[in-house]
C-alpha positions as a LaTeX table, in Angstrom:
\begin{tabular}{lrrr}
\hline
Residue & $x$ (\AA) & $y$ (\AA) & $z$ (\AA) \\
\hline
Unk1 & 100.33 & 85.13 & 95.66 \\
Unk2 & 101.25 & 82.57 & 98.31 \\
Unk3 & 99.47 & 83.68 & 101.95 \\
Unk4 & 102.45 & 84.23 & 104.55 \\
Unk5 & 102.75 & 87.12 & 106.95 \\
Unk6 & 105.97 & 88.02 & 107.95 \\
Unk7 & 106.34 & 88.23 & 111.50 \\
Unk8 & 106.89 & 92.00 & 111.60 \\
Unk9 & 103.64 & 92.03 & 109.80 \\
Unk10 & 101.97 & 90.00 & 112.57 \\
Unk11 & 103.39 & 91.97 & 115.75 \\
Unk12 & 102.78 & 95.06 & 113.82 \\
Unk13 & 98.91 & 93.91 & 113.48 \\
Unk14 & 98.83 & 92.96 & 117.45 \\
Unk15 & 100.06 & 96.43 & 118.70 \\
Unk16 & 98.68 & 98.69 & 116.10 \\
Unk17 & 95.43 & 97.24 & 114.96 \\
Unk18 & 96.26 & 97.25 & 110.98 \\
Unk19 & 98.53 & 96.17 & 108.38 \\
Unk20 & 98.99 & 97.08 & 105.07 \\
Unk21 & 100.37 & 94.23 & 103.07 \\
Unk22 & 101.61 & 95.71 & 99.51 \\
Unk23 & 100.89 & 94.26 & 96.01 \\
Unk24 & 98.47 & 91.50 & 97.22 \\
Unk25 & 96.26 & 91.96 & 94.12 \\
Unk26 & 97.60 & 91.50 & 90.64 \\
Unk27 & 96.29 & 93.91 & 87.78 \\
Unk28 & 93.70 & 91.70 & 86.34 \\
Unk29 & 91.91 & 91.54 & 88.91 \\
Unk30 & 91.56 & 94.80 & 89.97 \\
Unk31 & 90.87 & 95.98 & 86.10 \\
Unk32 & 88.06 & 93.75 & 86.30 \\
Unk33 & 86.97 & 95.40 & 89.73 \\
Unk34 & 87.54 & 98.49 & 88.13 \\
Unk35 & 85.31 & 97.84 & 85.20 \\
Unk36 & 82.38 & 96.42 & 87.52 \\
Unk37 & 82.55 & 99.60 & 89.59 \\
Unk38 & 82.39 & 101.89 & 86.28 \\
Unk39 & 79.14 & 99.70 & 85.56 \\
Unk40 & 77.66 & 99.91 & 89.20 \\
Unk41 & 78.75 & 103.69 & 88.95 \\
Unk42 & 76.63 & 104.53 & 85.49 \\
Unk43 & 73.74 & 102.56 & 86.52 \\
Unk44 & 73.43 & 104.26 & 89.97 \\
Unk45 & 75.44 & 107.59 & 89.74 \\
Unk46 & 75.72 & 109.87 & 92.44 \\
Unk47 & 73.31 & 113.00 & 92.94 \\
Unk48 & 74.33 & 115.98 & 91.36 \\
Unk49 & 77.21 & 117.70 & 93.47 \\
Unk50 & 78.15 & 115.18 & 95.74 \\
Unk51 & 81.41 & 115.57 & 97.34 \\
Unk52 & 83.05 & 113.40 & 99.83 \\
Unk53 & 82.02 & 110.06 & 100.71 \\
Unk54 & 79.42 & 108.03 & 98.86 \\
Unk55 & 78.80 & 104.44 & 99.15 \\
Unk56 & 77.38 & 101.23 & 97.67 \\
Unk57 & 76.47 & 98.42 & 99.77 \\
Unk58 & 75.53 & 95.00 & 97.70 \\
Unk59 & 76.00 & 91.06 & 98.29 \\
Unk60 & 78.83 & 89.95 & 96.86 \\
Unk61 & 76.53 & 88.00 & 94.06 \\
Unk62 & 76.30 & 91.32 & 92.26 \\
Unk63 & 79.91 & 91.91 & 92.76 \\
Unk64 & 81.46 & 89.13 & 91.49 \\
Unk65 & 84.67 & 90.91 & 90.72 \\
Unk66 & 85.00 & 92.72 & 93.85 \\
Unk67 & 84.43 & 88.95 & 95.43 \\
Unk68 & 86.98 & 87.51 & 93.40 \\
Unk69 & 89.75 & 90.49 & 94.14 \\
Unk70 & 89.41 & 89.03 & 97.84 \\
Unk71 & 89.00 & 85.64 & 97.45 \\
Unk72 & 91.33 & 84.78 & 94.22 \\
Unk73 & 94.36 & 87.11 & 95.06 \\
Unk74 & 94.97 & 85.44 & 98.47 \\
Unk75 & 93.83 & 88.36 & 100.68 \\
Unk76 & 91.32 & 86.10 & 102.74 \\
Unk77 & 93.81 & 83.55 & 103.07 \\
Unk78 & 95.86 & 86.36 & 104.47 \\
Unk79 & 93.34 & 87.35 & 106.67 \\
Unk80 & 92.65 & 84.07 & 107.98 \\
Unk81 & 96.16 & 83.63 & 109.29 \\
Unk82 & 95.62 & 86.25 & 111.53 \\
Unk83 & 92.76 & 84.25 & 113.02 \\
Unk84 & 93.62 & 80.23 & 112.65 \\
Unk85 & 91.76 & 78.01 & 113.22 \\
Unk86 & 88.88 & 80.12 & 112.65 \\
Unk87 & 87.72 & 80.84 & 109.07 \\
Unk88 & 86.16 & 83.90 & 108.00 \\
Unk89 & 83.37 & 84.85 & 105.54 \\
Unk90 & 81.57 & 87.94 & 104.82 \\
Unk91 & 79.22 & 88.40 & 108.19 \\
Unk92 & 76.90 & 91.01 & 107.04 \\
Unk93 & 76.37 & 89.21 & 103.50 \\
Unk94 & 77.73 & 92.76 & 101.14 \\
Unk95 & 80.70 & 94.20 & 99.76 \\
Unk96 & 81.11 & 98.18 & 100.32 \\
Unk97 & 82.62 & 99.90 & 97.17 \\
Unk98 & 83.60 & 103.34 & 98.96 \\
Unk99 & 83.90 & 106.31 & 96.94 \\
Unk100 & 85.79 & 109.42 & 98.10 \\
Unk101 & 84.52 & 112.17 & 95.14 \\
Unk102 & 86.47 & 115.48 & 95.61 \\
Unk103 & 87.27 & 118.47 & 96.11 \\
Unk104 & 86.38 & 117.51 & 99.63 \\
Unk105 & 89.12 & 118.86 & 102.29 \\
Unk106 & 88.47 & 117.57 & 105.55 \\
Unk107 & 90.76 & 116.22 & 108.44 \\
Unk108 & 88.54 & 113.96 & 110.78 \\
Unk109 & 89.34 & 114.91 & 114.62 \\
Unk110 & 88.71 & 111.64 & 116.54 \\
Unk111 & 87.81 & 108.07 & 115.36 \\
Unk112 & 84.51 & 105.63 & 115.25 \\
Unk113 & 84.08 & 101.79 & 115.28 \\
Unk114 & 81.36 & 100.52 & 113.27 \\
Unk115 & 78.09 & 98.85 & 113.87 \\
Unk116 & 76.82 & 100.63 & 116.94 \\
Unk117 & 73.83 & 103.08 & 116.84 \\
Unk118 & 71.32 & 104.05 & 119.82 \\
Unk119 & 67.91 & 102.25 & 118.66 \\
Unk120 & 69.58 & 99.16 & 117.15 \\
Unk121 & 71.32 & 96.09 & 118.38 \\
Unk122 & 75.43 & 95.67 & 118.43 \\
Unk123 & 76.43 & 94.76 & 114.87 \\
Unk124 & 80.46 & 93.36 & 115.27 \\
Unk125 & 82.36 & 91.24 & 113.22 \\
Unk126 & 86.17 & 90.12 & 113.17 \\
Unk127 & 88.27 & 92.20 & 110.75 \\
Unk128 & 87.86 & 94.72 & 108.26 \\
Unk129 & 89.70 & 93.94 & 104.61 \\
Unk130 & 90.09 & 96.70 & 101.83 \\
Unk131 & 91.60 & 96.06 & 98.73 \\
Unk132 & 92.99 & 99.53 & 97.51 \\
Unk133 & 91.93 & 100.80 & 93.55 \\
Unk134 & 93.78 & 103.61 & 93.10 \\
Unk135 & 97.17 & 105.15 & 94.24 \\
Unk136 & 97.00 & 106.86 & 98.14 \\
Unk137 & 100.12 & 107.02 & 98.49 \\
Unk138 & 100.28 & 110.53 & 100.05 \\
Unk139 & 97.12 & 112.14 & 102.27 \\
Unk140 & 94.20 & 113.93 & 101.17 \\
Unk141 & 93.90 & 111.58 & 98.42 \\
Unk142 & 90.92 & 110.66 & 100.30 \\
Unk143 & 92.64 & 108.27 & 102.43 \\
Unk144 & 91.56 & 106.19 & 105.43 \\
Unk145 & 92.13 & 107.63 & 108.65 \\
Unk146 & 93.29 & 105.22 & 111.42 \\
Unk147 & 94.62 & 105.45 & 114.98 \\
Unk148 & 97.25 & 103.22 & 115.81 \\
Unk149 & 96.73 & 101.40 & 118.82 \\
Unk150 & 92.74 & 102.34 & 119.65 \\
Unk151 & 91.99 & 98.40 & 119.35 \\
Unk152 & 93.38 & 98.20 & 122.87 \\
Unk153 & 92.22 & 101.54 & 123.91 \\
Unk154 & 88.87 & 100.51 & 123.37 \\
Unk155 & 89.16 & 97.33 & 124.88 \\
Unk156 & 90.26 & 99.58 & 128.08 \\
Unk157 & 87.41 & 101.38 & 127.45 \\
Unk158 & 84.91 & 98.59 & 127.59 \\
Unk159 & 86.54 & 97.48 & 130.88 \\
Unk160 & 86.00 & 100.11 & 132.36 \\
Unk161 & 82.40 & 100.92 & 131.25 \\
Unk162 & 80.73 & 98.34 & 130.02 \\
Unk163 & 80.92 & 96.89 & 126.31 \\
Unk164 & 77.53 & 98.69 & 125.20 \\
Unk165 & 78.87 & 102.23 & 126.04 \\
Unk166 & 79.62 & 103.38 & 122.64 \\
Unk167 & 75.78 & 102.72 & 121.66 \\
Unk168 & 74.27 & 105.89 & 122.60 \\
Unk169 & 76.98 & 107.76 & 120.82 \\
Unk170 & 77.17 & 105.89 & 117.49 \\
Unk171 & 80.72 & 104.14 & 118.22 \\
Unk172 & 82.48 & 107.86 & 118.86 \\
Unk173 & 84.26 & 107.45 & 122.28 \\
Unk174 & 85.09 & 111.11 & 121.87 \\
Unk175 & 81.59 & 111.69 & 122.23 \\
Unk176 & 81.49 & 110.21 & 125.94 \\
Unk177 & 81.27 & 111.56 & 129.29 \\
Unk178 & 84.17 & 112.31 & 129.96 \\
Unk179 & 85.41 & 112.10 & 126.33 \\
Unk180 & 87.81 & 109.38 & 125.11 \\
Unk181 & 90.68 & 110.34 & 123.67 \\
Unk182 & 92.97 & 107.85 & 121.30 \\
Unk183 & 95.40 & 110.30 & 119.72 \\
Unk184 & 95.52 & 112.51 & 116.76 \\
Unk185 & 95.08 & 109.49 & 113.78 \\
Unk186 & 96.79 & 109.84 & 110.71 \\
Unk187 & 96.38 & 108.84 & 107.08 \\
Unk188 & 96.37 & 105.35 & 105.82 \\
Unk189 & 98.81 & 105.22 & 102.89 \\
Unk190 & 98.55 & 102.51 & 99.84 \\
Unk191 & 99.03 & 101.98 & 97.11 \\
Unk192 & 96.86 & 100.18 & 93.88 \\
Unk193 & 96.66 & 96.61 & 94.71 \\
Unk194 & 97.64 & 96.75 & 98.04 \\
Unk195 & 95.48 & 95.57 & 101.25 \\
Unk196 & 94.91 & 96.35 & 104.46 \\
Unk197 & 93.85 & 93.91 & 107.21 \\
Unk198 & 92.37 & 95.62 & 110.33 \\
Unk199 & 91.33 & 94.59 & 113.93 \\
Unk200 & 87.11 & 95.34 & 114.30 \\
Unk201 & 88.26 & 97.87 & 117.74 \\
Unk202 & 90.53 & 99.82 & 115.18 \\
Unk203 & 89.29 & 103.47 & 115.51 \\
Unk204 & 89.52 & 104.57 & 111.93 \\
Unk205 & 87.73 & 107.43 & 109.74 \\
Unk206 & 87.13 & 108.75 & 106.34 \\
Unk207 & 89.77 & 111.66 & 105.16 \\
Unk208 & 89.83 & 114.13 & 102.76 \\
Unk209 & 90.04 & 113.86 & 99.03 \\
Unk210 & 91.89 & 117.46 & 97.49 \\
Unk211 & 93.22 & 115.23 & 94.38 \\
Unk212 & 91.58 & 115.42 & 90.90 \\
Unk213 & 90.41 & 111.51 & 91.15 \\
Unk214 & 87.44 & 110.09 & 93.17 \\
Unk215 & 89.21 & 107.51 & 95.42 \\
Unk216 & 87.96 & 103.66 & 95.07 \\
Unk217 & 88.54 & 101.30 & 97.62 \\
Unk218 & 86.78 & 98.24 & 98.24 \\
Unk219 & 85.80 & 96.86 & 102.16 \\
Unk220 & 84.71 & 93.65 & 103.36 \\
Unk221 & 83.58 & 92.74 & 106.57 \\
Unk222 & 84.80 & 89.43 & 107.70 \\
Unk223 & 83.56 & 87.72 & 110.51 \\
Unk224 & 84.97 & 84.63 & 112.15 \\
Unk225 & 83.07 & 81.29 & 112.88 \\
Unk226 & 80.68 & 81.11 & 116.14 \\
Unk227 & 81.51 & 84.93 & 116.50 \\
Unk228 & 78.10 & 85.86 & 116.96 \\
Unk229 & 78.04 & 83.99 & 120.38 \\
Unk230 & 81.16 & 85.62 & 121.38 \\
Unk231 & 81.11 & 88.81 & 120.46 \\
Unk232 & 80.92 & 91.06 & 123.98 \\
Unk233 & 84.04 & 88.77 & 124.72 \\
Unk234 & 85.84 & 90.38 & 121.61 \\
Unk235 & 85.33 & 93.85 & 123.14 \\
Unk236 & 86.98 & 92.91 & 126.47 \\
Unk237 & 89.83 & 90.60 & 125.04 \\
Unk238 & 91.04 & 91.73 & 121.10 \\
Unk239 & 92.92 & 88.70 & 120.91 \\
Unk240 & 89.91 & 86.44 & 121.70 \\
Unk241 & 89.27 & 85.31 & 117.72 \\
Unk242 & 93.42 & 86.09 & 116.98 \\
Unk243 & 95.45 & 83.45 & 119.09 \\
Unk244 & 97.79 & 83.42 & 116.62 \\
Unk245 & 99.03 & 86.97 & 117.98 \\
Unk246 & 98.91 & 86.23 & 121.68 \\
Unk247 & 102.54 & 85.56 & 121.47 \\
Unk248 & 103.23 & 88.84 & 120.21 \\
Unk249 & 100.33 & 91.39 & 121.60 \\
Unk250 & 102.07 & 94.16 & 123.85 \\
Unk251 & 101.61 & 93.79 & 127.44 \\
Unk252 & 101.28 & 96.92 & 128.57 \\
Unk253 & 98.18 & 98.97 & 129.01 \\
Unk254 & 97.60 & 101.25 & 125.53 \\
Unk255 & 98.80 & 105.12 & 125.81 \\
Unk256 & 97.19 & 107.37 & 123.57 \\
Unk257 & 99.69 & 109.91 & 121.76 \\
Unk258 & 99.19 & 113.93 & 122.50 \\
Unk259 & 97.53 & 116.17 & 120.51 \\
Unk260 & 99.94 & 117.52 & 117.76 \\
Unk261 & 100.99 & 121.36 & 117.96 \\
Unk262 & 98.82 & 123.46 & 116.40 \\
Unk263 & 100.18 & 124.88 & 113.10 \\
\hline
\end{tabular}
């Protein structure tokens, strides 16, 4: 496909952190994905009643079909308009094939960000890319959970405390003293072939899975050029590696949503 955002697609990246662009990746390549996955799957099966989440981690050399649903369906190219003139590649060298194996009902009650645990150094990159292998286009088909906005909540956040707060507490703000709230979340919904393009600060996780099929999705961590020397200015600024979406990034401070009524 040819790489163009739409400028709805662009402001609706700056304020809420994601997009999900629809039918990005055409059907061979994702039946080729599929078929790697079934192979990966076989060789190195779950254990024995696993529900939930389960994960494989491996460089994109052992993936080549994963690699080529990103790179030959114009999904990087997409990405990378988010963040000209840098270019992106894949900053911690693997490809994630996710699996969400059911029954498994669960509702997640606050977000994360990734690469931050207590004995171990910062690990950011850019923006997170997921091609989407099966249909979640309604919840609990063990969807993604995001929260709109959190991007710039965290940013507040680091402001105000410091961009290695979140260390001690594995990346959960809600975990903090006092507790950081960024709204109640809600489901990501996709569909096969679709992708989603989302800000590193995006507060996001995993949902439940109450269908009869173990969701597939495939992630990819993309980091842009020189980021690892400007990382802590990513956390303070969002926009730092995105000056594409300066024009359109909302000016005023981020409000978290209330809880939603119980029932």
């Amino acid at each position: 496909m040819d790489a163009v955002l739409t400028d709805e697609q662009r402001r609706r990246f700056a304020t809420d952190g994601y997009v999900v662009v629809p039918g990005v990746v055409g059907e061979a390549l994702l039946a080729a994905a599929d078929a790697e996955i079934d192979a990966l799957v076989a060789d190195a099966s779950a254990p024995p009643g696993t529900v939930g989440p389960h994960f494989h981690f491996l460089p994109p050399a052992r993936l080549p079909a994963a690699d080529a649903a990103l790179r030959e369906s114009g999904a990087l190219a997409l990405a990378e308009e988010l963040v000209a003139p840098h270019r992106l590649s894949l900053g911690l060298d693997h490809i994630q094939v996710a699996l969400n194996i059911p029954p498994f009902p669960h509702r997640p009650g606050a977000p994360h960000i990734d690469g931050h645990r207590p004995d171990q150094p910062i690990s950011s990159f850019t923006l997170l890319a997921a091609v989407f292998l099966c249909d979640e286009s309604a919840p609990d088909r063990g969807n993604l959970w995001v929260w709109p906005g959190s991007h710039r909540g965290h940013q507040q956040l680091f402001r105000e405390r410091g961009v290695e707060v979140l260390k001690p507490v594995s990346g959960q703000a809600i975990l903090l003293d006092p507790p950081v709230w960024f709204g109640p979340g809600e489901p990501l919904l996709a569909r096969r072939g679709d992708v989603l393009l989302a800000h590193f600060l995006l507060g996001h996780n995993i949902g439940g899975n109450t269908s009869a099929q173990t969701r597939r999705i495939l992630y990819y961590r993309l980091t842009a050029d020189g980021h690892a020397e400007r990382w802590a200015d990513t956390f303070l600024d969002p926009f730092t590696e995105y000056a594409p979406l300066r024009a359109v990034a909302p000016s005023e401070p981020f409000v978290p949503p209330p809880p939603r009524p119980a029932g």
